[in-house]
LUMFIZA-112074 format. One record per atom (N, C-alpha, C, O, CB): residue number from 1; residue in three letters; x, y, z. Coordinates in steps of 0.02 Angstrom, whole numbers. Glycine has a CB too. Example, Ala and Ser with C-alpha at 12.3 -4.5 7.8 and 13.67 -1.06 7.14 Angstrom:
% LUMFIZA-112074
<site banu="1" donu="ALA" c1="660" c2="-284" c3="390"/>
<site banu="1" donu="ALA" c1="615" c2="-225" c3="390"/>
<site banu="1" donu="ALA" c1="660" c2="-165" c3="390"/>
<site banu="1" donu="ALA" c1="712" c2="-166" c3="423"/>
<site banu="1" donu="ALA" c1="565" c2="-224" c3="452"/>
<site banu="2" donu="SER" c1="642" c2="-112" c3="354"/>
<site banu="2" donu="SER" c1="684" c2="-53" c3="357"/>
<site banu="2" donu="SER" c1="645" c2="2" c3="394"/>
<site banu="2" donu="SER" c1="670" c2="57" c3="402"/>
<site banu="2" donu="SER" c1="704" c2="-30" c3="286"/>
END
This chain:
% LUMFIZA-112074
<site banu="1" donu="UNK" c1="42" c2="-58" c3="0"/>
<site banu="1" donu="UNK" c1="0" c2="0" c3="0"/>
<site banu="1" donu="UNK" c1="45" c2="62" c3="0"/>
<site banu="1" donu="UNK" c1="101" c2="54" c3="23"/>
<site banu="1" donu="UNK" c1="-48" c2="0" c3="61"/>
<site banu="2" donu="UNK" c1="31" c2="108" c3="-18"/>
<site banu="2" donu="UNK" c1="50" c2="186" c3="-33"/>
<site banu="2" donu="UNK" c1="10" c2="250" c3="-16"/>
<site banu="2" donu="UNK" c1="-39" c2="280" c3="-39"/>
<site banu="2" donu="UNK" c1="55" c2="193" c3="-100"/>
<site banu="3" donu="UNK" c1="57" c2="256" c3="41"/>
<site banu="3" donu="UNK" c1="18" c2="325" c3="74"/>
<site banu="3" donu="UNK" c1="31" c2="390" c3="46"/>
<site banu="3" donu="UNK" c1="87" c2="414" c3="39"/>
<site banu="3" donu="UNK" c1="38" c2="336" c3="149"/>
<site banu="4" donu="UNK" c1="-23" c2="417" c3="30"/>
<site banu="4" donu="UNK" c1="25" c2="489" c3="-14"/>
<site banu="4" donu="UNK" c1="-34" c2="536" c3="8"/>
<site banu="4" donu="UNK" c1="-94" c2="524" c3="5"/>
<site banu="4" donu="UNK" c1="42" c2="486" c3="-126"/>
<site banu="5" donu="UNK" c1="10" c2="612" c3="38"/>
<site banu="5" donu="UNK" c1="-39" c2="648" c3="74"/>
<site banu="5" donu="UNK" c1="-63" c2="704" c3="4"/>
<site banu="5" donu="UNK" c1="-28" c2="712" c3="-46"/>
<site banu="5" donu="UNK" c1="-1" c2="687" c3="155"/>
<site banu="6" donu="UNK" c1="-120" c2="734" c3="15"/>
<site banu="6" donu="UNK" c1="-159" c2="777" c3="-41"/>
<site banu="6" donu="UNK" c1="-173" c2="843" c3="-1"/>
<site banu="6" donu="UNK" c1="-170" c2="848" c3="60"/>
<site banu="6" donu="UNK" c1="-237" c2="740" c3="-71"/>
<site banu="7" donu="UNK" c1="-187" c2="888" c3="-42"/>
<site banu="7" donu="UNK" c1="-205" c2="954" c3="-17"/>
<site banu="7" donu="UNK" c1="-273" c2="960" c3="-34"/>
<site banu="7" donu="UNK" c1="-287" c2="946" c3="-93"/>
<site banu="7" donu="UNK" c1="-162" c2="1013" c3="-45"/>
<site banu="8" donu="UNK" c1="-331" c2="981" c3="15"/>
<site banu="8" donu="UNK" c1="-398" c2="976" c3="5"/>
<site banu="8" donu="UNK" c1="-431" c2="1024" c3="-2"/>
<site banu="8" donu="UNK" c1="-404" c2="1066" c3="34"/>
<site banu="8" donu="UNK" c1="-425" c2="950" c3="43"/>
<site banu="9" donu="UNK" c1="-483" c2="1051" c3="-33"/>
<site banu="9" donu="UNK" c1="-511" c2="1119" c3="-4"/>
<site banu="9" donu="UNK" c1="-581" c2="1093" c3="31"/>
<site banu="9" donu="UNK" c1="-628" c2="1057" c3="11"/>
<site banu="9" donu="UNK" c1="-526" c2="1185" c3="-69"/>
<site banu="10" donu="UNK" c1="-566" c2="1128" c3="93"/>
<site banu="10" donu="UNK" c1="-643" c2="1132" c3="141"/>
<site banu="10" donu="UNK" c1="-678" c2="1197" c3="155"/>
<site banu="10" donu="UNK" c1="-657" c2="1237" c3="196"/>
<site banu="10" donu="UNK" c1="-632" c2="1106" c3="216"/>
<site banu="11" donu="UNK" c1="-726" c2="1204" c3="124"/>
<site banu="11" donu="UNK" c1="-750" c2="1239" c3="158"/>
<site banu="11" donu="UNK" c1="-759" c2="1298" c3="231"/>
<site banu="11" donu="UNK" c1="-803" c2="1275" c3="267"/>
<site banu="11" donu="UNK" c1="-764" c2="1210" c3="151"/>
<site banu="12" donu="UNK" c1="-745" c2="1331" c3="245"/>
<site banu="12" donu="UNK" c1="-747" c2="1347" c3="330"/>
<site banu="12" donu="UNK" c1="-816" c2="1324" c3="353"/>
<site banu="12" donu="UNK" c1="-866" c2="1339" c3="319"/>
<site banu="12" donu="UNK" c1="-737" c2="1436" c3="351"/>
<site banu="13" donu="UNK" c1="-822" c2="1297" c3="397"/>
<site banu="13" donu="UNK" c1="-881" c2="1262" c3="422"/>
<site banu="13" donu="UNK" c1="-909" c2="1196" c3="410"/>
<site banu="13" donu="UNK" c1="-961" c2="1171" c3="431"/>
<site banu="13" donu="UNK" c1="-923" c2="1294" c3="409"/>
<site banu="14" donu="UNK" c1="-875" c2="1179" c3="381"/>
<site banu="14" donu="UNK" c1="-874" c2="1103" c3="326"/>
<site banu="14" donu="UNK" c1="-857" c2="1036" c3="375"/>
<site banu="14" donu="UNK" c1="-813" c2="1041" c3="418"/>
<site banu="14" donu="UNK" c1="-796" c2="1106" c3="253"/>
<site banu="15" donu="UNK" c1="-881" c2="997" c3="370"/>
<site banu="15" donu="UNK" c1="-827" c2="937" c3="391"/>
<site banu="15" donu="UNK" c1="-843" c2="898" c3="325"/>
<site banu="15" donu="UNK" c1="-890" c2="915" c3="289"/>
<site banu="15" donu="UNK" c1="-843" c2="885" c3="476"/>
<site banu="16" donu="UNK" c1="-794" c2="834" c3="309"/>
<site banu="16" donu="UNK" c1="-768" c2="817" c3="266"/>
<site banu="16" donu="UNK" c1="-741" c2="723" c3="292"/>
<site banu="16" donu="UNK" c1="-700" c2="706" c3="334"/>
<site banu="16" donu="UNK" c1="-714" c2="880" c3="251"/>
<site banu="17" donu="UNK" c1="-775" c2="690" c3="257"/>
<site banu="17" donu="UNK" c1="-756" c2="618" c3="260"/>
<site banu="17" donu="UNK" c1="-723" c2="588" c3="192"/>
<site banu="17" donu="UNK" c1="-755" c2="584" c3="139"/>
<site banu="17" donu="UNK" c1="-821" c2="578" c3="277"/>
<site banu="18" donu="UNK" c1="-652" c2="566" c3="199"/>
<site banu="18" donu="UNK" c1="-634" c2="533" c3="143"/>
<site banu="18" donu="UNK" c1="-624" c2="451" c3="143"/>
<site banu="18" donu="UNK" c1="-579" c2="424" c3="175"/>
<site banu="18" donu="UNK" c1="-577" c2="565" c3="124"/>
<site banu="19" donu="UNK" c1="-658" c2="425" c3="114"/>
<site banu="19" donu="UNK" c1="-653" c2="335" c3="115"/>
<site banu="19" donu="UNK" c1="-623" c2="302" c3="57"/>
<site banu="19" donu="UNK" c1="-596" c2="341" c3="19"/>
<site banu="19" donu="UNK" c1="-726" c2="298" c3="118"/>
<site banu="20" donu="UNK" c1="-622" c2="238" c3="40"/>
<site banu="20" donu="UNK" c1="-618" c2="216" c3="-20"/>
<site banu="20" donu="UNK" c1="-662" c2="144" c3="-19"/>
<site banu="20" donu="UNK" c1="-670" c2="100" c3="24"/>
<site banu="20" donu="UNK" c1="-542" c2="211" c3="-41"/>
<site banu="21" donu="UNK" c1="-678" c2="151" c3="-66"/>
<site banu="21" donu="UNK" c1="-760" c2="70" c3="-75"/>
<site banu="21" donu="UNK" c1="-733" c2="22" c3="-153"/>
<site banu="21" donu="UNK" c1="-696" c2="54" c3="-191"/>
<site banu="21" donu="UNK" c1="-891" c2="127" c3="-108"/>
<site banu="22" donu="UNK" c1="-740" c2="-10" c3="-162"/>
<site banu="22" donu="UNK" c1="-760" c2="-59" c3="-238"/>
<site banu="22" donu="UNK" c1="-804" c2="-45" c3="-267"/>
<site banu="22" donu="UNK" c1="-802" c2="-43" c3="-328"/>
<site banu="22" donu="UNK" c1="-777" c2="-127" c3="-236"/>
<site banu="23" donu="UNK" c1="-869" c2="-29" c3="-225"/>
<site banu="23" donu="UNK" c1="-928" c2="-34" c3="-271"/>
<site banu="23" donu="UNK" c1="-959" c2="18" c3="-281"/>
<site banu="23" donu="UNK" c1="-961" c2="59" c3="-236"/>
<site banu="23" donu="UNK" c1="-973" c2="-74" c3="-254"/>
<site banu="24" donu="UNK" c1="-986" c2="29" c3="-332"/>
<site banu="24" donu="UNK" c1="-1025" c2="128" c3="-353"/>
<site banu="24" donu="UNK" c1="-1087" c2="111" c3="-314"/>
<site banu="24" donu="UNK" c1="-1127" c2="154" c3="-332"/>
<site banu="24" donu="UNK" c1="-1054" c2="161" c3="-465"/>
<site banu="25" donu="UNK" c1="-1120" c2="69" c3="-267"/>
<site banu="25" donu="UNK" c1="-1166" c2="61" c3="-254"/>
<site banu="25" donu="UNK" c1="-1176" c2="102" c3="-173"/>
<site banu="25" donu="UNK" c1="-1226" c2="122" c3="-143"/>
<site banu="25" donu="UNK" c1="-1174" c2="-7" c3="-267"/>
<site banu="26" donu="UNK" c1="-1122" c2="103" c3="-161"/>
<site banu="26" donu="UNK" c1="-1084" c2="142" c3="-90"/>
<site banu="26" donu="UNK" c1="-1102" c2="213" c3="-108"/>
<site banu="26" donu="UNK" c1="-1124" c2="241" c3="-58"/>
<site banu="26" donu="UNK" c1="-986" c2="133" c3="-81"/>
<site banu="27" donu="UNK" c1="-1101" c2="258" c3="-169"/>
<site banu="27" donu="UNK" c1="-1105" c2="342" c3="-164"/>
<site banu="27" donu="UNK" c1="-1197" c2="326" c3="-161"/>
<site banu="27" donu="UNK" c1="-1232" c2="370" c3="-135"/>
<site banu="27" donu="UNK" c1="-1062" c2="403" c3="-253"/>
<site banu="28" donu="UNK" c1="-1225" c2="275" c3="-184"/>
<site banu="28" donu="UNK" c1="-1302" c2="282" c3="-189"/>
<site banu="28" donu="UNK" c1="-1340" c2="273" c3="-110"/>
<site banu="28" donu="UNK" c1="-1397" c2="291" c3="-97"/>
<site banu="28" donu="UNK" c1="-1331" c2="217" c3="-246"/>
<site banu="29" donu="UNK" c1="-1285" c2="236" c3="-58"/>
<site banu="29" donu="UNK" c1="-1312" c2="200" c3="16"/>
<site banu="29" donu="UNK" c1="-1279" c2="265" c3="50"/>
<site banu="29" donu="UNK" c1="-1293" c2="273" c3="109"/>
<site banu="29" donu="UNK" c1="-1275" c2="104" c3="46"/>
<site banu="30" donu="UNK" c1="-1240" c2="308" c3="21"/>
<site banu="30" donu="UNK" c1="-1213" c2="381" c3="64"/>
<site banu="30" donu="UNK" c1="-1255" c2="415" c3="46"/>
<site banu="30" donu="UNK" c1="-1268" c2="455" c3="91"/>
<site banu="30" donu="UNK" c1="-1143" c2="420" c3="51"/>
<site banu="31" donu="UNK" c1="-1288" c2="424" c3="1"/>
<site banu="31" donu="UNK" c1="-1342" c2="490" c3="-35"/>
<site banu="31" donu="UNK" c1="-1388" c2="479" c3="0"/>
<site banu="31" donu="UNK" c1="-1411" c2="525" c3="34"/>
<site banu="31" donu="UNK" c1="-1369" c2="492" c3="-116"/>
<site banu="32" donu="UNK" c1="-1421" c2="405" c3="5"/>
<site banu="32" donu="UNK" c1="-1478" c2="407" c3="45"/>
<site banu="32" donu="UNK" c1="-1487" c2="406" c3="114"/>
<site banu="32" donu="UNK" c1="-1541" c2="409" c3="143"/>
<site banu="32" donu="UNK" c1="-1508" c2="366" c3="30"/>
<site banu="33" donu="UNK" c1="-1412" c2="399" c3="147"/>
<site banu="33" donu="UNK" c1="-1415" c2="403" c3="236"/>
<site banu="33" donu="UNK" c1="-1408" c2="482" c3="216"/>
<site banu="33" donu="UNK" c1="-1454" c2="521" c3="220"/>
<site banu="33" donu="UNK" c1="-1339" c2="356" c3="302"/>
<site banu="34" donu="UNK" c1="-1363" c2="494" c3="200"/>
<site banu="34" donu="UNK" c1="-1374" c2="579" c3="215"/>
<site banu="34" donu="UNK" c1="-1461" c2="612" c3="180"/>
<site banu="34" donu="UNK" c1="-1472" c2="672" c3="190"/>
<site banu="34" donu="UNK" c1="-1292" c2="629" c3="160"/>
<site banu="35" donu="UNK" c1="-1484" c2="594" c3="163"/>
<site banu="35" donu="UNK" c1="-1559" c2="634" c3="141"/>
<site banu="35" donu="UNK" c1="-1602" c2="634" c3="191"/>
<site banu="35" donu="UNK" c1="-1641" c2="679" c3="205"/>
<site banu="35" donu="UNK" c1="-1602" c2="602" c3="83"/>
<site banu="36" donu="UNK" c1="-1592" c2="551" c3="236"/>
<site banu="36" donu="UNK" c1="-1651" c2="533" c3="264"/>
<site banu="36" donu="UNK" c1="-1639" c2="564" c3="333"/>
<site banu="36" donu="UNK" c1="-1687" c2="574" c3="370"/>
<site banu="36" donu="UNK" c1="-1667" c2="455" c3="260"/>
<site banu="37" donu="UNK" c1="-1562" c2="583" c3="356"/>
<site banu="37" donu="UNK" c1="-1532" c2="597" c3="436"/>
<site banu="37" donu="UNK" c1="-1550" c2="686" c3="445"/>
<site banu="37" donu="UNK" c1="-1539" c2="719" c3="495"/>
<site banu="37" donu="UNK" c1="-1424" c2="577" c3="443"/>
<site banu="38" donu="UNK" c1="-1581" c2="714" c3="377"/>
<site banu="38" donu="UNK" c1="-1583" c2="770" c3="407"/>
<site banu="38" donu="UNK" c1="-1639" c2="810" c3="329"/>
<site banu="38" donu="UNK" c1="-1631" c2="800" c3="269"/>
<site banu="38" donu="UNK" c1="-1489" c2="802" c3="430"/>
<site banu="39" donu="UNK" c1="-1681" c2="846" c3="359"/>
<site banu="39" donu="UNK" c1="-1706" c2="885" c3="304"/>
<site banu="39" donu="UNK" c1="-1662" c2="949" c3="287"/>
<site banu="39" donu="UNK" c1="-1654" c2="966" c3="228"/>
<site banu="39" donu="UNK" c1="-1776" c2="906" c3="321"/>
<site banu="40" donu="UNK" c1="-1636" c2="980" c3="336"/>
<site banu="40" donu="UNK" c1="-1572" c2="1058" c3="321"/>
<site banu="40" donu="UNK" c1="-1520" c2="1030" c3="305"/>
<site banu="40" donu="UNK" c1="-1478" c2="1075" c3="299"/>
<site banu="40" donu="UNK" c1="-1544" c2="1115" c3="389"/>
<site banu="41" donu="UNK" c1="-1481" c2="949" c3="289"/>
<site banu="41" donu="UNK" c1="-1414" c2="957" c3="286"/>
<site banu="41" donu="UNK" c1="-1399" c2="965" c3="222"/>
<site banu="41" donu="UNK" c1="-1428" c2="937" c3="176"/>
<site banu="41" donu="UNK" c1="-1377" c2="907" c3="315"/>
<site banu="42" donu="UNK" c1="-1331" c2="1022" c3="214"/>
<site banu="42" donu="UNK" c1="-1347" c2="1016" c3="138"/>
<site banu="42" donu="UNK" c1="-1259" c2="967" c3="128"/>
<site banu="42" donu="UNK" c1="-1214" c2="967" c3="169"/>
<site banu="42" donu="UNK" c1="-1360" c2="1119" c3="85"/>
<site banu="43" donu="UNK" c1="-1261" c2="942" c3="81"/>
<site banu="43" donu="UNK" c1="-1206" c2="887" c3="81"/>
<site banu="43" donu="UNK" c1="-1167" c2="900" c3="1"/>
<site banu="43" donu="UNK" c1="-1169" c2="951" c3="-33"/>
<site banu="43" donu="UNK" c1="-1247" c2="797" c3="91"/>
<site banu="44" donu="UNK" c1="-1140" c2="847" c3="-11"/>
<site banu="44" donu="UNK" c1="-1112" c2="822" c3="-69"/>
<site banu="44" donu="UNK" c1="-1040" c2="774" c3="-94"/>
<site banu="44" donu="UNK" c1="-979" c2="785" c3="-87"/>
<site banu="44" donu="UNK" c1="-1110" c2="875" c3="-92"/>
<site banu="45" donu="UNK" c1="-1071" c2="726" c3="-122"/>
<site banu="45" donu="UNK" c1="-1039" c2="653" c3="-116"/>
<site banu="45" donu="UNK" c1="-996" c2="668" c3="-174"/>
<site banu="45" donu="UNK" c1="-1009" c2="716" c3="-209"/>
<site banu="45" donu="UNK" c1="-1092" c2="579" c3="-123"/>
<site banu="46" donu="UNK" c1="-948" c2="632" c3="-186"/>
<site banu="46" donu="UNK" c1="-907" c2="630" c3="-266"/>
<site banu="46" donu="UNK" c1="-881" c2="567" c3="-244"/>
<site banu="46" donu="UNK" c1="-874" c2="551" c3="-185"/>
<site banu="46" donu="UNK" c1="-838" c2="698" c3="-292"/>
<site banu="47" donu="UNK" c1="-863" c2="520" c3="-311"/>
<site banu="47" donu="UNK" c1="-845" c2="450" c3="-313"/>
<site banu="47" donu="UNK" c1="-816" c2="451" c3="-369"/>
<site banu="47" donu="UNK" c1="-844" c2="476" c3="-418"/>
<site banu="47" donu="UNK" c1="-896" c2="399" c3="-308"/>
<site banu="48" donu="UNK" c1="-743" c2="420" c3="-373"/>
<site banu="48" donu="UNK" c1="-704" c2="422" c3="-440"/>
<site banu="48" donu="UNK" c1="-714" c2="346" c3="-457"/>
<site banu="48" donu="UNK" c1="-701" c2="295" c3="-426"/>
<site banu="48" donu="UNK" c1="-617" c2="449" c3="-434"/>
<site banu="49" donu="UNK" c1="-742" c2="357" c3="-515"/>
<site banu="49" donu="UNK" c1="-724" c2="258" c3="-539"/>
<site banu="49" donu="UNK" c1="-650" c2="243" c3="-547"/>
<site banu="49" donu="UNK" c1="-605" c2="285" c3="-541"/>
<site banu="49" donu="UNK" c1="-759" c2="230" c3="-631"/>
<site banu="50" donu="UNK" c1="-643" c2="177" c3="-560"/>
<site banu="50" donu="UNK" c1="-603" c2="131" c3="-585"/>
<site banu="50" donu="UNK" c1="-596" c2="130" c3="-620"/>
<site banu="50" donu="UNK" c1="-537" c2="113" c3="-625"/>
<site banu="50" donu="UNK" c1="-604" c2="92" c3="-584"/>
<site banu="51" donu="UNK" c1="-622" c2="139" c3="-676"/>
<site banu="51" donu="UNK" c1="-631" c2="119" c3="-757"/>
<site banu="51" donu="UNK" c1="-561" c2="175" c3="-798"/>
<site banu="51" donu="UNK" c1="-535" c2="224" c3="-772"/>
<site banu="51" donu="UNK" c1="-736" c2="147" c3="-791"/>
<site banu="52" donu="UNK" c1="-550" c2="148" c3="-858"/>
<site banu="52" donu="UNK" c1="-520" c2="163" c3="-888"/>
<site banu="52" donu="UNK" c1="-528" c2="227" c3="-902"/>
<site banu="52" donu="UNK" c1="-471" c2="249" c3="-910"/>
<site banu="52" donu="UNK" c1="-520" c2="129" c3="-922"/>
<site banu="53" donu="UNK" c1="-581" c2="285" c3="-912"/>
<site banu="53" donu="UNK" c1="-587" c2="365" c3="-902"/>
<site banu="53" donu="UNK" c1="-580" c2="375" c3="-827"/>
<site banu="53" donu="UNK" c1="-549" c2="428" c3="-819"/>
<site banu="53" donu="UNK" c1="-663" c2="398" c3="-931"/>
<site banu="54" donu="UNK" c1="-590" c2="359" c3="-794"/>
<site banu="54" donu="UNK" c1="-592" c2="397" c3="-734"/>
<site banu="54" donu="UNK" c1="-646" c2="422" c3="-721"/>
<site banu="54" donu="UNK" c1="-632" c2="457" c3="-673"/>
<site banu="54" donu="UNK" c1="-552" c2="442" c3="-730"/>
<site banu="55" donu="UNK" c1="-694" c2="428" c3="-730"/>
<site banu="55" donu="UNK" c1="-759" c2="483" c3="-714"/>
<site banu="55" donu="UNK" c1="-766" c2="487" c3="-653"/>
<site banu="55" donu="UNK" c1="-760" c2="437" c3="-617"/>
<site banu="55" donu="UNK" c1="-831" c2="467" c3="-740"/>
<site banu="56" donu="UNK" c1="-783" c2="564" c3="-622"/>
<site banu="56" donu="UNK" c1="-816" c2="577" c3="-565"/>
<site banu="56" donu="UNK" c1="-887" c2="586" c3="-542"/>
<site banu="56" donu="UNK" c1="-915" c2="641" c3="-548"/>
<site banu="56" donu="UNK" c1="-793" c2="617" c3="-553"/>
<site banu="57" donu="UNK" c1="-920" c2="531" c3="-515"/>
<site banu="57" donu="UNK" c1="-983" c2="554" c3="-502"/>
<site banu="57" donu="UNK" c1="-983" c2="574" c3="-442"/>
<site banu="57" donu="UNK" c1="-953" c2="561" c3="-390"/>
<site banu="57" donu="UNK" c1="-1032" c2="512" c3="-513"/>
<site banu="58" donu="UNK" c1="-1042" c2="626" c3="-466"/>
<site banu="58" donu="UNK" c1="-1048" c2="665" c3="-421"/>
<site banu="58" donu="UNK" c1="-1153" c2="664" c3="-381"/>
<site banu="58" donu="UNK" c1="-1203" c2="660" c3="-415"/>
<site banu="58" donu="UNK" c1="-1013" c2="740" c3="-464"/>
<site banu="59" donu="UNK" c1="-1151" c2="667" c3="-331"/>
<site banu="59" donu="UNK" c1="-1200" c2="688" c3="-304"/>
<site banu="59" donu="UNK" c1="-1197" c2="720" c3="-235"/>
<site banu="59" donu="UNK" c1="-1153" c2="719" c3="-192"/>
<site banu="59" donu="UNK" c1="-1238" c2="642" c3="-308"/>
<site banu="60" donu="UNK" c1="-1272" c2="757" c3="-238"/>
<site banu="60" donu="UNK" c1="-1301" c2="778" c3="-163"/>
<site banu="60" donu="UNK" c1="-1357" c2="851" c3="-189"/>
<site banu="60" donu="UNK" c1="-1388" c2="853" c3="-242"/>
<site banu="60" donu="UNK" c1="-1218" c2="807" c3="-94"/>
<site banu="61" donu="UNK" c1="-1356" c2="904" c3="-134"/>
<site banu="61" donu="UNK" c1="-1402" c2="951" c3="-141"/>
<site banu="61" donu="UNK" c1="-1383" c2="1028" c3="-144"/>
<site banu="61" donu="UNK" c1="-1424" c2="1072" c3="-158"/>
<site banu="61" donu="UNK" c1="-1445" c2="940" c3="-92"/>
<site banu="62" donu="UNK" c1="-1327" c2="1038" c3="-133"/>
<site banu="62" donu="UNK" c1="-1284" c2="1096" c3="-132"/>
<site banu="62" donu="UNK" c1="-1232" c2="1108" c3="-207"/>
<site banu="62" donu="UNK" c1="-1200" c2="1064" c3="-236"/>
<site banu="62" donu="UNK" c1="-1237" c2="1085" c3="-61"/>
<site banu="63" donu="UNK" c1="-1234" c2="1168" c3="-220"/>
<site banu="63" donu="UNK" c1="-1221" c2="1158" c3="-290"/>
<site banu="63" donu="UNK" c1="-1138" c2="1161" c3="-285"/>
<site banu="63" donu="UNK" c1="-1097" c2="1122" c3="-310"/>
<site banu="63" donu="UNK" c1="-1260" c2="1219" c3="-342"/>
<site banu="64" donu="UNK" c1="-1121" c2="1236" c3="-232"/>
<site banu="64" donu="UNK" c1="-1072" c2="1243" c3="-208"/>
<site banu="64" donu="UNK" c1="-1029" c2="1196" c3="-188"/>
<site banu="64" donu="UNK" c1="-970" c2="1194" c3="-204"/>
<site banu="64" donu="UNK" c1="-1083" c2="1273" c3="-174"/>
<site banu="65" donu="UNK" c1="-1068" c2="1139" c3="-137"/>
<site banu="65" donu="UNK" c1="-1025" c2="1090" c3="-96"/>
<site banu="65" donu="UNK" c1="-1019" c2="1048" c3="-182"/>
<site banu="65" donu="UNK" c1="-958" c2="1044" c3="-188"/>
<site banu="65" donu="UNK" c1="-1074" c2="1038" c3="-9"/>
<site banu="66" donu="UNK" c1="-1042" c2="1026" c3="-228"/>
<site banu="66" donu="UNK" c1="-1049" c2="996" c3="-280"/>
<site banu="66" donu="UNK" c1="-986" c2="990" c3="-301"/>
<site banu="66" donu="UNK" c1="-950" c2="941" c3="-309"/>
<site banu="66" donu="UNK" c1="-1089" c2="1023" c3="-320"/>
<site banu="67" donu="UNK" c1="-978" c2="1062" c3="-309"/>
<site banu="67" donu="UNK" c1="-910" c2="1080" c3="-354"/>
<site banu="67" donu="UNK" c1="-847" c2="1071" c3="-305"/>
<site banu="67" donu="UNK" c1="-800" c2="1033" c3="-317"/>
<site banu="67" donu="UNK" c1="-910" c2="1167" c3="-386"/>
<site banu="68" donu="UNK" c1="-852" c2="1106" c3="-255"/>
<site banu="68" donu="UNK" c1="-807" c2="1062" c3="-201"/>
<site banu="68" donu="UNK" c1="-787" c2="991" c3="-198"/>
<site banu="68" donu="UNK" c1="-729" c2="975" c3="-208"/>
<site banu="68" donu="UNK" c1="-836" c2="1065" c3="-145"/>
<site banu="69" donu="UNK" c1="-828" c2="955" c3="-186"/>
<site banu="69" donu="UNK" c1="-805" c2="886" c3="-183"/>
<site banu="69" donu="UNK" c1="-766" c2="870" c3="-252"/>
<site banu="69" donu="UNK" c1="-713" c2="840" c3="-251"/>
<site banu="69" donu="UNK" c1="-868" c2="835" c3="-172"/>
<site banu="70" donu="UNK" c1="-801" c2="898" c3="-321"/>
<site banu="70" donu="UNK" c1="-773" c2="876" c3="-388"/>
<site banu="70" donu="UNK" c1="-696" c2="894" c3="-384"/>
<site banu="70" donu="UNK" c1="-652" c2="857" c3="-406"/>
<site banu="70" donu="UNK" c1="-812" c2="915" c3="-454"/>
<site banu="71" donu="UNK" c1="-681" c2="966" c3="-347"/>
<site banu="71" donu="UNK" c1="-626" c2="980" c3="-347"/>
<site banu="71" donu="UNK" c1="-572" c2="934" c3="-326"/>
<site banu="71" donu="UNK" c1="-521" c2="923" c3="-359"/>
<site banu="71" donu="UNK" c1="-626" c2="1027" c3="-320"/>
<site banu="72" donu="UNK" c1="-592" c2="897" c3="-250"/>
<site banu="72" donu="UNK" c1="-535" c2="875" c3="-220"/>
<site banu="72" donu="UNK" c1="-534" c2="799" c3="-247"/>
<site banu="72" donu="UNK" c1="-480" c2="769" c3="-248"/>
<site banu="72" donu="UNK" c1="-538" c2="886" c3="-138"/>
<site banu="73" donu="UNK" c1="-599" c2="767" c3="-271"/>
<site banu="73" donu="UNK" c1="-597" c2="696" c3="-302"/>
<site banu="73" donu="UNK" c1="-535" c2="695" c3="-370"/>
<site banu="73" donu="UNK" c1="-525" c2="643" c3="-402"/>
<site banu="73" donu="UNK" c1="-685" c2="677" c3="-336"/>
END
């Protein structure tokens, strides 16, 4: 394994969870605990595939936090 540290941008007021999963089925079981734990939270998930492009998906409800997460994924 290979630890390699990154520079993030957060928000001020933000907190910020970074994980790593196998399955794209993980950003869909985060979208829906965060919807259901709060009607005001405003969030936003990003998940980089595996695949040969790379794509970032992205979800949540904040357009701002949106682009944030895209940034640091």
């Amino acid at each position: 394994m290979e630890i390699k540290s990154v520079v993030m941008e957060i928000p001020e007021g933000s907190n910020i969870i970074v994980g790593q999963t196998h399955f794209i089925k993980t950003i869909e079981d985060l979208y829906e605990i965060m919807v259901a734990s709060s009607h005001y939270i405003k969030f936003a998930i990003a998940f980089c595939e595996a695949s040969q492009l790379c794509l970032i998906r992205l979800a949540g409800n904040d357009r701002h936090l949106q682009q944030t997460a895209n940034i640091n994924a």
